[in-house]
MARMIVO-852489 format. One line per 4 residues: their letters; for each residue y, x, z of C-alpha. Coordinates in steps of 0.02 Angstrom, whole numbers, plus 50000, padded with zeros to 5 digits. Layout:
BEGIN
a	Y X Z; ...
***
This chain:
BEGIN
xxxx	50021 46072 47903; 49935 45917 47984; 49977 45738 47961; 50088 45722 48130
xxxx	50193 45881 48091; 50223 45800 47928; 50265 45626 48000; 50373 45713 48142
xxxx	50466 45817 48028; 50504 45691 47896; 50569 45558 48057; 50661 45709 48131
xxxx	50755 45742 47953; 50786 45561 47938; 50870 45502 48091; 50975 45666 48076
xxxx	51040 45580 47912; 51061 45419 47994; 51161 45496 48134; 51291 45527 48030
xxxx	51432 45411 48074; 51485 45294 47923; 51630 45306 47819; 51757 45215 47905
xxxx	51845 45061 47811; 51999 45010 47711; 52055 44842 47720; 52169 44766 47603
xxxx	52267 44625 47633; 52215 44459 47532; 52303 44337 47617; 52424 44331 47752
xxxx	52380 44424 47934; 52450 44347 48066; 52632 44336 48112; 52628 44351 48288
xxxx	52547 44458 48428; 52463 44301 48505; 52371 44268 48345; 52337 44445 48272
xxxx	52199 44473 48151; 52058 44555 48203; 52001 44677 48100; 51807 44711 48079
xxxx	51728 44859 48183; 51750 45042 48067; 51914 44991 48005; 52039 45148 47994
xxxx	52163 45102 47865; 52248 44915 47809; 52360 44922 47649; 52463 44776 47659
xxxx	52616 44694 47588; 52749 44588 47664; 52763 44404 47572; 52593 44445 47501
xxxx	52577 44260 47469; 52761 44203 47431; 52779 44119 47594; 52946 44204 47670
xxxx	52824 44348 47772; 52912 44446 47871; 52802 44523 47997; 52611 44567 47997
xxxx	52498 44596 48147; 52336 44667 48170; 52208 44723 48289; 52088 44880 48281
xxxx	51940 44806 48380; 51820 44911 48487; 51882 45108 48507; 51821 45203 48613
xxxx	51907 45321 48735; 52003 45465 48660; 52158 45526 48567; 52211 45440 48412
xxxx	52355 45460 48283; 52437 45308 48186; 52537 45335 48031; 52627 45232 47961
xxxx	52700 45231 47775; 52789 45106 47680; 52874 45138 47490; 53018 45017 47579
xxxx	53161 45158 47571; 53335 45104 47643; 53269 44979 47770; 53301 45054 47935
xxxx	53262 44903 48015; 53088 44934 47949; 52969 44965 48117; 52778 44957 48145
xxxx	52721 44944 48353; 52576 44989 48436; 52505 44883 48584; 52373 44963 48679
xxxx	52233 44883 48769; 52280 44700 48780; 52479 44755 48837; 52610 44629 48772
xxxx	52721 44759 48764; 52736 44895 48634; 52675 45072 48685; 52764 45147 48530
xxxx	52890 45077 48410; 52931 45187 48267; 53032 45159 48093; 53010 45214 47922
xxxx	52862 45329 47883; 52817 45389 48051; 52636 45476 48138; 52607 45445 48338
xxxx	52465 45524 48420; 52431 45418 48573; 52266 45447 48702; 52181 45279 48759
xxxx	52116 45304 48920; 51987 45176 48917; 51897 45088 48771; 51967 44947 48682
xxxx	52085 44860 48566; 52237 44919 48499; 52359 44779 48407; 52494 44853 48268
xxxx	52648 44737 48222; 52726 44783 48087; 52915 44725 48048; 52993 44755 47877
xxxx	53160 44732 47839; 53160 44629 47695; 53032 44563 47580; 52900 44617 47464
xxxx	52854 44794 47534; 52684 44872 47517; 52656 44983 47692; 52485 45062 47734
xxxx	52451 45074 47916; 52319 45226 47963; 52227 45237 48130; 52152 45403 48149
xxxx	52021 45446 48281; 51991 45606 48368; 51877 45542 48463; 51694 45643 48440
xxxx	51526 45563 48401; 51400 45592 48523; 51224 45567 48458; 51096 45449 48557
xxxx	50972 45494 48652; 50822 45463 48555; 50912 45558 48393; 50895 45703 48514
xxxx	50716 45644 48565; 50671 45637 48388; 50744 45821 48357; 50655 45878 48482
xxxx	50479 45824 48433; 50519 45882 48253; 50561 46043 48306; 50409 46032 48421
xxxx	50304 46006 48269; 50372 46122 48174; 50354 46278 48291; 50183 46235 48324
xxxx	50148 46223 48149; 50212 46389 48125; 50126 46464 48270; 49941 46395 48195
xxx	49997 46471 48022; 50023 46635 48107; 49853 46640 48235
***
């Protein structure tokens, strides 16, 4: 096998590996998110999942919101769980795109699958009852990951490489 089989093979197997879409993210909540849909916290890029708590910081906190920044096009479910039994009142609402209006409202425990029709952000206010419940907030994408074109320009020449490799082993 010559050098630039080698090479070509070794860059083919690596950006394959690197192709691999991350592990999307948890975020906890430290300190308080915002408590309004004008000022909701924008969560960084990845982000699937925020465990948070209501009065996390002893400050009367009623209401969290929250935005899941940059999604592409697709269909998406949001759960929503919260250990906060008996509050009916309990709700968590999904704005889509920029709307100041909820697309979906739903209580206690509740999945939505929703499709955004065009990238962007979706905001989630969430509205407990009372005070002091943890809730975890899950944004699930269905969305499939296309690889870029030079991944498949890399596969290529690897594969290249490698049948012409084999084809000199066999002459």
């Amino acid at each position: 096998m010559n050098k630039l089989t080698r090479v070509l093979m070794g860059t083919t197997c690596l950006t394959i590996a690197a192709a691999v879409p991350a592990a999307a993210g948890t975020i906890t909540e430290t300190s308080d998110f915002s408590n309004n849909l004008a000022g909701a916290a924008l969560l960084p890029g990845g982000t699937d999942e925020v465990i948070g708590r209501l009065d996390c910081c002893g400050i009367g906190d009623y209401s969290d919101f929250f935005t899941f920044q940059g999604l592409a096009s697709g269909d998406y479910t949001f759960t929503f769980a919260t250990g906060a039994q008996g509050w009916d009142s309990s709700s968590a609402s999904l704005y889509l795109l920029g709307s100041s209006t909820p697309s979906f409202t739903g209580i206690l425990n509740t999945s939505q699958s929703f499709h955004l029709g065009e990238s962007g952000d979706v905001t989630v206010g969430v509205n407990l009852g009372g005070e002091g419940a943890a809730y975890t907030a899950t944004l699930a994408s269905d969305v499939a990951q296309a690889p870029e074109p030079s991944t498949l320009l890399l596969g290529a020449a690897g594969l290249a490489g490698a049948l012409a490799w084999r084809r000199k082993r066999t002459v």
